[in-house]
N, C-alpha and C positions, 0 to 999 in steps of 0.2 A: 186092698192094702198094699199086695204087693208092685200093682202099677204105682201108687201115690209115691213109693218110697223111691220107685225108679226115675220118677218124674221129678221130686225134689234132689236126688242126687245129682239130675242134669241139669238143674239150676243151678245149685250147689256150684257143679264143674264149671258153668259159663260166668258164675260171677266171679270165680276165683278165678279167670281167664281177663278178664276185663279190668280187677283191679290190679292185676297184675303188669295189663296192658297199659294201663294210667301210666303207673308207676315207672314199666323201664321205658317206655317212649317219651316221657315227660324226662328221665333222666339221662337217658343215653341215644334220644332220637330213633325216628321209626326203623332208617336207614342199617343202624348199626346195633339194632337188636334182633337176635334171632330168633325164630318157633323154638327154640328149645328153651332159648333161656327165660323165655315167658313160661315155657310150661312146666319146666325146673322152681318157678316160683310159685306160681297155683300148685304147683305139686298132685298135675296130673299130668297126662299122655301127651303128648304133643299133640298127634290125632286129632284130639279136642277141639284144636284148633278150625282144624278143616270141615272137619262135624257141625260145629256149632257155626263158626262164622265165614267156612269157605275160604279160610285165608286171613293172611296177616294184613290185610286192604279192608277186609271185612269185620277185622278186628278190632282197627284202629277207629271204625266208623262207629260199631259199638261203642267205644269208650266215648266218644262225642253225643253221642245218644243218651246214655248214660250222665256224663255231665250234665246237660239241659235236666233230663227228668229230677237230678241230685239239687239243682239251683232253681229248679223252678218252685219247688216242695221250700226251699230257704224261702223264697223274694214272697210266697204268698203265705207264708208264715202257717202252713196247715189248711186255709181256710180258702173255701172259692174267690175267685174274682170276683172284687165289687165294682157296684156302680164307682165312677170317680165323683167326689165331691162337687158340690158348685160352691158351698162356702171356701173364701182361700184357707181359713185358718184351720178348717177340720182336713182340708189339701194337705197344709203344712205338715198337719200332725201325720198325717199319711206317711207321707216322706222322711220323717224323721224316725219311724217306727220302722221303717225301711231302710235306713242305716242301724238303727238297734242290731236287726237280724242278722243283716250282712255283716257287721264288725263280730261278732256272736261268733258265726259260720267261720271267716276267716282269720280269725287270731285264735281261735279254741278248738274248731274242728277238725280233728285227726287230719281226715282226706281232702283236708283243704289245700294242703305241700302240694300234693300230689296232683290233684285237680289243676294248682295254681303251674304247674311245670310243664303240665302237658298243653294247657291251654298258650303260656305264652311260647312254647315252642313252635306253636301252632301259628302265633303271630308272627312270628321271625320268618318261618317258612310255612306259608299257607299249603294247606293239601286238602283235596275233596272233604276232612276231616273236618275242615276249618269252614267250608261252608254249610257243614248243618250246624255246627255251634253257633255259625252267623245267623242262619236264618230262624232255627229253630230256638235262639236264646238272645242273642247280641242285640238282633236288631227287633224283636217283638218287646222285648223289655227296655229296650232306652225307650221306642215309639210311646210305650204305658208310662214311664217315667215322666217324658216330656209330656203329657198329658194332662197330668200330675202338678207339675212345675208349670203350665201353662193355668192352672185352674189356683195355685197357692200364688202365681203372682200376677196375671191378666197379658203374659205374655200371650203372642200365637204359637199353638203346641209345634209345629214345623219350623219358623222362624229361626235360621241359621244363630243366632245369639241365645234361645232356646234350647237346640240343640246342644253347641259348647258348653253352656252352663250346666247340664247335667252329665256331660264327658268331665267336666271339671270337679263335677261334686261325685261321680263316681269313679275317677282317678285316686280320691283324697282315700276313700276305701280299699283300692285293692293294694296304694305304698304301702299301708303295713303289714299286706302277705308278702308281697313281693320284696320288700326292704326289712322285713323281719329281724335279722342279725344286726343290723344297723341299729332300728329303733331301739332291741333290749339293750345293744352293749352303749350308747348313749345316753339312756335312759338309766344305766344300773340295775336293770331289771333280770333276773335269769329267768324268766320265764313272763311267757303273755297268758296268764289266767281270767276268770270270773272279773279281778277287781281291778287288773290293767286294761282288761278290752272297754270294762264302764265308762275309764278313764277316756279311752281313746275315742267310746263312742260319744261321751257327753264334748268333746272338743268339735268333732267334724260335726256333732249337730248344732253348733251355736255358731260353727264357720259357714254349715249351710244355710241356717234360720238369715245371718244378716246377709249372703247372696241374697232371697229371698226378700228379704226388705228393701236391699240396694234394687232390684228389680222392678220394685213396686215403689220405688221414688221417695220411700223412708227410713229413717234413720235408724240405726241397729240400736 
């Protein structure tokens, strides 16, 4: 009993180290946050740090780690990978059931700011941080997407015009994390709940369906 409780308190301490590390690296960059003040916010030792991830290097890689497994558990909606369709329209519905989640994820879910800050931080200034997000999330999930989009419209899943097309139908998702203050105060919205994200997700799914058609050489 008493190992279990030891073992859960050092989980306990590495997750509160990690979402901490989201949070100030995504807010004030890796550069110009220090071991304390991450561990002033987990509201443990600083130590912790070194303990659990050898450092503020080891830390940051964590938190990228962490993303992926945070977005992978989103994009597969609980459930193992499946085969991909070979009908396009049960494709389609794939895809669209895949922006369900993700508008869900990021207009309602708490740690979605946080995730959204530290990841584009990441973009701006790439660091070793930035290539497990790529490999381990960025580029396996568009690869699966274009897949996807190659199977709901008879493109080739590699095909440079494949590719753009689902950079463009997955741009349409992450404006309203990233553009968030903009869309509510234009919108008159104080908030993006349950019945504004339906809103937003029934628009980019009918913006994605006619790509989709356009694709496929018919009319929306």
């Amino acid at each position: 009993m008493a190992r279990t409780s030891i073992l859960k308190d050092a989980e306990g301490t590495r997750q509160a180290l990690i979402r901490a590390g989201l949070d100030l690296f995504g807010r004030n960059g890796f550069d110009a946050t220090s071991t304390r003040e991450i561990a002033q916010a987990a509201k443990v030792n600083s130590a912790g740090i070194a303990y659990h991830f050898g450092g503020k290097d080891g830390l940051r890689k964590a938190c990228a780690e962490a993303i992926i497994a945070r977005m992978q558990a989103v994009l597969m909606g609980g459930e193992p990978t499946a085969p991909i369709a070979a009908d396009r329209d049960v494709a389609t519905e794939h895809l669209l059931a895949l922006i369900d989640r993700m508008i869900a994820f990021l207009t309602t879910a708490p740690e979605s700011e946080m995730i959204a800050r530290f990841v584009v931080r990441e973009m701006f200034t790439p660091s070793p941080a930035f290539d497990t997000i790529y490999g381990g999330l960025f580029e396996p999930v568009h690869r699966r997407v274009c897949q996807v989009w190659a199977a709901a419209t008879g493109m080739e899943p590699e095909a440079p015009a494949t590719r753009l097309a689902v950079f463009a139908a997955i741009g349409q998702l992450v404006y309203f994390r990233i553009a968030r203050p903009a869309v509510t105060r234009r919108m008159g919205w104080d908030r993006i709940g349950p019945e504004q994200a339906r809103a937003i997700a029934e628009t980019i799914r009918r913006s994605v369906r006619a790509s989709i058609l356009a694709c496929r050489g018919e009319a929306s």
